[in-house]
C-alpha positions as semicolon CSV with decimal commas, in nm:
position;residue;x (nm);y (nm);z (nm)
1;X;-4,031;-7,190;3,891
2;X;-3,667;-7,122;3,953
3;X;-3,644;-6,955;3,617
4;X;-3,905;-6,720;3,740
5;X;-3,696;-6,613;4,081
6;X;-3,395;-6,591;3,873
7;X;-3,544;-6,331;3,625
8;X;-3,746;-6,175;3,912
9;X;-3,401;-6,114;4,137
10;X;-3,216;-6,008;3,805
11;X;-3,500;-5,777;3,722
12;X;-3,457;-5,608;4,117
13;X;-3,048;-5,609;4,095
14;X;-3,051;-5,417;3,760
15;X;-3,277;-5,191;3,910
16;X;-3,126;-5,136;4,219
17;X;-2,766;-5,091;4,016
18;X;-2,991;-4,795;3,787
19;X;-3,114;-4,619;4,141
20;X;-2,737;-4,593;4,321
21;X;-2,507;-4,587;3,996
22;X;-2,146;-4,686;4,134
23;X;-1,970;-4,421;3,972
24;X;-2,038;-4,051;3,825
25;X;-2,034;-4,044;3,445
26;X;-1,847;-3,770;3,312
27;X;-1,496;-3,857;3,254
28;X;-1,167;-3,701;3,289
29;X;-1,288;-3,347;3,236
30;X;-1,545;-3,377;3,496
31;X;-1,315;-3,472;3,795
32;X;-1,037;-3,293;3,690
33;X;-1,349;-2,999;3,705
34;X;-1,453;-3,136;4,015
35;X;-1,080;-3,077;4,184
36;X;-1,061;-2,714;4,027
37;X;-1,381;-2,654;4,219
38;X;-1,311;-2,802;4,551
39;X;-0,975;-2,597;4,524
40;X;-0,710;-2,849;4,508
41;X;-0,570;-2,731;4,193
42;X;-0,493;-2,378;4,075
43;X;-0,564;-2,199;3,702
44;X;-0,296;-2,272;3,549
45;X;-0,279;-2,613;3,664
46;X;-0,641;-2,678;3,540
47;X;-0,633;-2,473;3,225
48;X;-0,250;-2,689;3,090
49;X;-0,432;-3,054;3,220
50;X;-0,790;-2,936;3,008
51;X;-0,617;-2,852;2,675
52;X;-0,377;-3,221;2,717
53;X;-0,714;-3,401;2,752
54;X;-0,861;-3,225;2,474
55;X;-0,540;-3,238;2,273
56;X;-0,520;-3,640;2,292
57;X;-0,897;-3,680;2,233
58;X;-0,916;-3,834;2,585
59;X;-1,157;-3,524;2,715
């Protein structure tokens, strides 16, 4: 019987956790995307940050 409530809570925490992910997916590229958007960071700024992501395979 306890086996059973374990699985069933496990079962409701994994999908609660799929519902309200903690975190966007999308990387590096995405936030620094995100902050050229909302403005906190100009062209240039954006454009030299982009191609060092890229250029390191981290993008």
């Amino acid at each position: 019987m306890i086996g059973l409530w374990a699985g069933f809570v496990a079962v409701v925490v994994w999908g609660v956790s799929r519902l309200f992910p903690s975190a966007p997916d999308g990387g590096p590229t995405a936030a620094l995307a995100e902050r050229f958007a909302a403005g906190e960071i100009d062209t240039d700024t954006y454009r030299s940050a982009r191609d060092e992501l890229i250029r390191t395979g981290r993008g």
